[in-house]
C-alpha positions as CSV (number, residue, x, y, z in Angstrom):
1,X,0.0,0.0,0.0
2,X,0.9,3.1,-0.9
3,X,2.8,5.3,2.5
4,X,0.9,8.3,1.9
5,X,-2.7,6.5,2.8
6,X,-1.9,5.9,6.1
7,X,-1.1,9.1,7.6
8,X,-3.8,10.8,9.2
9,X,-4.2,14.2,10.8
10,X,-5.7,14.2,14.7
11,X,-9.2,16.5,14.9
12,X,-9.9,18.4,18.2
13,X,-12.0,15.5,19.5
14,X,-9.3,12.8,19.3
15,X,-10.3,11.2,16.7
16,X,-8.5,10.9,13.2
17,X,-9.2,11.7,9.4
18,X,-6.9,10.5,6.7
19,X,-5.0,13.2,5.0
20,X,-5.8,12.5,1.3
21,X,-8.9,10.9,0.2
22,X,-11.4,10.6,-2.8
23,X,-13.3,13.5,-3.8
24,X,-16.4,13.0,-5.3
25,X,-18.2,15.9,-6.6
26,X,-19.6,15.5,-10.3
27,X,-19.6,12.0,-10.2
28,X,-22.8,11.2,-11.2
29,X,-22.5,8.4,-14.1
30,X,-22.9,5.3,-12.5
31,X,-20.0,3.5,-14.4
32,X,-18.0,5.8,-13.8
33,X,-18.6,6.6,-10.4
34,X,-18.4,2.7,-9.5
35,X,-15.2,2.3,-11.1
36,X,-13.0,5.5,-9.8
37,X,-14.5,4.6,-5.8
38,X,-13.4,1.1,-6.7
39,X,-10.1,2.0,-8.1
40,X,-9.9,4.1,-4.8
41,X,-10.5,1.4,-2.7
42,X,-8.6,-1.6,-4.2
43,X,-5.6,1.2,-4.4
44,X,-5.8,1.3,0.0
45,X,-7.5,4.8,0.3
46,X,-9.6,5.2,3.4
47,X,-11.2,8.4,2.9
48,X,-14.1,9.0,0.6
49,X,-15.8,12.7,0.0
50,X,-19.1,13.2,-1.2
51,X,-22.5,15.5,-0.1
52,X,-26.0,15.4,-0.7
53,X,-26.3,17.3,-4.0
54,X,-23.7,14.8,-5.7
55,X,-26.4,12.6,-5.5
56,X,-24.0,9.8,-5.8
57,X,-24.6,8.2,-2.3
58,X,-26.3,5.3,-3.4
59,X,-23.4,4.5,-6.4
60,X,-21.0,4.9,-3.4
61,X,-22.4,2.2,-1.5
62,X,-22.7,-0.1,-3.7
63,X,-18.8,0.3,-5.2
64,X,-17.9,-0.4,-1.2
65,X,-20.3,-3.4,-1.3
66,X,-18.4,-4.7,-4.1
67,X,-15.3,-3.9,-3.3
68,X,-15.6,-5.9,0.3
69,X,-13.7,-3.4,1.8
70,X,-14.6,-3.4,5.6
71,X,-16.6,-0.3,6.6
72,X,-15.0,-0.4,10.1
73,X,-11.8,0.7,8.1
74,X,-13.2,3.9,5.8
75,X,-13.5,7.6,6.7
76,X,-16.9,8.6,4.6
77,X,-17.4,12.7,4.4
78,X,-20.8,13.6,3.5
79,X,-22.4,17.4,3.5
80,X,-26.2,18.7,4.1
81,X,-27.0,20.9,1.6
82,X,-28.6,24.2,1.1
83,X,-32.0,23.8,0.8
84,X,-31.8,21.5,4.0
85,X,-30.4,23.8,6.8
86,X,-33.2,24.4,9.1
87,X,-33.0,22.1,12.0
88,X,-36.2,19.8,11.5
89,X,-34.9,19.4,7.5
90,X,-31.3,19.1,8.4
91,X,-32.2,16.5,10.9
92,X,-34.0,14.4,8.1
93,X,-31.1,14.8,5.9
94,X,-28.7,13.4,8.5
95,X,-31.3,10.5,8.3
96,X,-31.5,10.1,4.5
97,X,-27.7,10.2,3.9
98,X,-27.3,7.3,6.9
99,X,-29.4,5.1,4.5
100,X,-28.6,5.9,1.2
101,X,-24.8,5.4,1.9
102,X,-26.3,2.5,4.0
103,X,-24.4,3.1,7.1
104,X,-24.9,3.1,10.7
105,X,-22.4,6.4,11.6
106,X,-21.5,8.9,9.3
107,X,-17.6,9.9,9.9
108,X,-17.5,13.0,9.5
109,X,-21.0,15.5,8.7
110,X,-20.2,18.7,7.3
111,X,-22.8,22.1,7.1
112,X,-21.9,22.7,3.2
113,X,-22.3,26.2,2.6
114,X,-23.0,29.0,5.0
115,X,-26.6,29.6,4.9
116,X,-28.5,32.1,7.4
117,X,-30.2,29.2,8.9
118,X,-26.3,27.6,10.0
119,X,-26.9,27.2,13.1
120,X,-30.1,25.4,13.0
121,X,-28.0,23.1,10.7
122,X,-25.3,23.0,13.4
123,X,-28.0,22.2,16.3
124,X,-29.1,19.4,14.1
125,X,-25.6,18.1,13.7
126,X,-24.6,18.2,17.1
127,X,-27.6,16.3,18.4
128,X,-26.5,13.6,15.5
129,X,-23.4,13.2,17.2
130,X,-25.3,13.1,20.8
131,X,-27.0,10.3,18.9
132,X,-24.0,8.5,17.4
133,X,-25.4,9.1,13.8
134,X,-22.3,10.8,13.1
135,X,-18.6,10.9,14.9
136,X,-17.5,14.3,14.1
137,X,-19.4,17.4,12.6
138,X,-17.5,20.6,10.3
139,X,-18.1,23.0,8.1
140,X,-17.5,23.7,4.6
141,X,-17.0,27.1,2.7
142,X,-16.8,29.1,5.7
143,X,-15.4,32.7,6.1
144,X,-14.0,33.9,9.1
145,X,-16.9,35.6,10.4
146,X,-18.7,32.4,9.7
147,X,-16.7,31.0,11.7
148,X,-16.6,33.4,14.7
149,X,-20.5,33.0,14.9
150,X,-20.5,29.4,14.9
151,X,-17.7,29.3,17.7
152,X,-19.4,31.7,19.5
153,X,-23.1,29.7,19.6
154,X,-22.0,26.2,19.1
155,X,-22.1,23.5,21.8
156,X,-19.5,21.1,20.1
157,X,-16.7,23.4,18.4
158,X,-16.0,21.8,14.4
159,X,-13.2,19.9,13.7
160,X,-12.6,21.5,10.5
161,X,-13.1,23.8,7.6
162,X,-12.9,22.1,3.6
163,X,-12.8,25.8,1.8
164,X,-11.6,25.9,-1.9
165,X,-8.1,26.5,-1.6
166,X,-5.0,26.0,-4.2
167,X,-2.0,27.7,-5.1
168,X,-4.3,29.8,-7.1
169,X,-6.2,30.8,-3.6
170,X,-4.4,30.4,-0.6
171,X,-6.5,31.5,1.6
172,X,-4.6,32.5,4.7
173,X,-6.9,34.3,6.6
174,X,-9.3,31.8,6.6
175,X,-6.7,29.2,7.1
176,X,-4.4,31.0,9.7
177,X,-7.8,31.5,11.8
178,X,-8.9,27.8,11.7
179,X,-5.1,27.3,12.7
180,X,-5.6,29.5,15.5
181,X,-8.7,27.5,16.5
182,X,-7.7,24.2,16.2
183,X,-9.9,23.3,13.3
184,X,-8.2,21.3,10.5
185,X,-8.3,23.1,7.3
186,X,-9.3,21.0,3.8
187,X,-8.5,22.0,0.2
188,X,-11.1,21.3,-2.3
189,X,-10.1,22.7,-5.8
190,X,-6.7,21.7,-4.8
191,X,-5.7,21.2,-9.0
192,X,-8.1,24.0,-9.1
193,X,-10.6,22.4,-11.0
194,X,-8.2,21.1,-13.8
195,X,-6.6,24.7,-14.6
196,X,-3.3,23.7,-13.2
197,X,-2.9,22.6,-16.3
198,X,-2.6,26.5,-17.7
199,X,-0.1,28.2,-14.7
200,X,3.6,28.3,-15.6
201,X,4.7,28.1,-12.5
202,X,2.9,25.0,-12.0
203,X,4.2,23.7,-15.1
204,X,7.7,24.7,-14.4
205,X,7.9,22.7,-11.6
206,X,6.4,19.8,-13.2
207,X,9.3,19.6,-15.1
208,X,11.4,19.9,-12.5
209,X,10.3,17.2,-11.0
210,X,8.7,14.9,-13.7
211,X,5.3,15.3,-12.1
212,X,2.0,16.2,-13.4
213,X,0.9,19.7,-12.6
214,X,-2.3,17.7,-10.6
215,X,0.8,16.3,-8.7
216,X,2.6,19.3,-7.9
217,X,-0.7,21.1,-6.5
218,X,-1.2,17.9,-4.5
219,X,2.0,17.7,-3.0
220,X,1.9,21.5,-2.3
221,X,-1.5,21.1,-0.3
222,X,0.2,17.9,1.9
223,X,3.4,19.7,2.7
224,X,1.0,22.0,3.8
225,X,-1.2,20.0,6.3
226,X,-3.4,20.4,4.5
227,X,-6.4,17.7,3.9
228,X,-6.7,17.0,0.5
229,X,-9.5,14.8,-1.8
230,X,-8.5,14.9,-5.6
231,X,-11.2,13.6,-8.1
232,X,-11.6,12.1,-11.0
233,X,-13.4,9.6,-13.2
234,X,-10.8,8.0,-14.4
235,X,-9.1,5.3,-12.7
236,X,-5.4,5.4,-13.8
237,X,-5.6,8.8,-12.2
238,X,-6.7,8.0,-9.0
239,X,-4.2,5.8,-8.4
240,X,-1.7,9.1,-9.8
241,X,-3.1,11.4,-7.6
242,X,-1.1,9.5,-4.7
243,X,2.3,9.1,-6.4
244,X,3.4,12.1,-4.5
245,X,5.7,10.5,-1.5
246,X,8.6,10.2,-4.1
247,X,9.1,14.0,-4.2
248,X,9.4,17.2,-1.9
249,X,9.0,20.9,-2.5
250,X,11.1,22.9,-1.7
251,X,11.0,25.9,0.4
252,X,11.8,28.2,-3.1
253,X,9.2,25.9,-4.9
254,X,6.7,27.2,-2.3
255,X,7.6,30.8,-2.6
256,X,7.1,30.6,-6.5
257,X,3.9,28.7,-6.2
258,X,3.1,32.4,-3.2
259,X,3.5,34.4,-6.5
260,X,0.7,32.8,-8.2
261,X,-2.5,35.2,-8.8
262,X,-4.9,34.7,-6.9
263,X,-8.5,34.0,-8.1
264,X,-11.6,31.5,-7.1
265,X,-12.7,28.8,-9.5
266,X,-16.2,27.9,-7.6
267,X,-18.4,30.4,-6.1
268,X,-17.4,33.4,-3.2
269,X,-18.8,32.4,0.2
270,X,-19.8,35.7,0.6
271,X,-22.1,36.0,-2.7
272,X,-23.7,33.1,-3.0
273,X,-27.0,32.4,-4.1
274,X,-27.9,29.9,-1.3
């Protein structure tokens, strides 16, 4: 098995989350969808990420059912979406993502975007984990003063933050803040969304090292502590995404990656159509 699959980064509860896993957003075709989770999973990862609007719960299940992979040993992310944030809604959502992943615990529950009705969300989640429905509860796509509110209303404190965030969009001041907080910060966009393929620097480095420009953004978010959950369809490069122990970045590498401009490829927390 791959080195890499194994590590794991400790929440502020105790327990653990492994540091890269399978992302799984736009992964709707069946076929496809059965045979990147399976890939995943006969390739030793751990961690699988997906939410309710992927609408891909169902797929998942069944690739883990025919993979025979032991659920005791997987990490499974899921997210409650917009439309379900109020607390009698988010509470049935909790349900209907327990069986149509068909599991008894959800991992780790995550409010997906921050929505004015957060934390009614939040007070659903918590009582989930009151209720062992789900082992640790987060937040997606949150600002800073997303988070401040939620810190200062919440009974159990989130374990982490999954915010779009590449060399593109580094994100500090969301990311030094979670820091400061103890909440583990995860990249989503980490290749940002395929256009890693376009940045020189990216590509420079590529060539240094004789790495895809995927792998040089993946490497960049691990050296960074980052939690990272690359996707794709294709099964040949899901089993890439994790040939990325055989390399280091420097700390020059890291500084020329700094200089990239900075822009969001998904939607601004802060305008959002919720």
């Amino acid at each position: 098995m791959n080195k890499i699959l194994n590590k794991s980064l400790k929440f502020n509860n105790g327990l653990e989350i492994p540091q890269i896993g399978l992302g799984t957003y736009e992964l709707v075709d069946e076929a496809e969808t059965l045979a990147s989770v399976k890939a995943a999973l006969n390739a030793g990862y751990k961690h699988i990420d997906t939410a309710s609007i992927y609408q891909n719960h169902k797929i998942i299940a069944q690739a883990i059912k025919e993979s025979g992979v032991d659920r005791q040993s997987l990490f499974i992310t899921s997210k409650v979406w917009n439309s379900h944030n109020k607390y009698e809604l988010a509470k049935q959502a909790i349900n209907d993502i327990l069986k149509e992943l068909e599991i008894e615990y959800i991992d780790l529950l995550l409010i997906h975007w921050p929505t004015e009705y957060k934390l009614e969300c939040w007070k659903a989640l918590e009582e989930a984990v009151d209720q062992g429905k789900v082992r640790s509860i987060g937040v997606s796509n949150f600002q800073v003063h997303h988070l401040k509110e939620l810190l200062e209303n919440c009974r159990i404190k989130p374990v982490i933050n999954q915010i779009e965030l590449h060399p593109a969009l580094q994100n500090l001041e969301v990311v030094n803040f979670c820091r400061e907080n103890d909440i583990l910060v995860e990249s989503w966009g980490t290749m940002i969304r395929g256009k890693c393929f376009e940045v020189e620097e990216i590509k420079t480095l590529a060539k240094k090292y004789k790495k895809s420009e995927a792998q040089i953004c993946l490497r960049w978010g691990l050296q960074l502590g980052y939690i990272i959950i690359p996707k794709s369809s294709k099964p040949n490069r899901v089993i890439d995404n994790i040939q990325i122990e055989d390399f280091e970045l420097t700390s020059e590498d890291m500084k020329l990656l700094a200089t990239i401009k900075n822009g969001r490829v998904g939607p601004d927390p802060d305008n959002f159509d919720f």
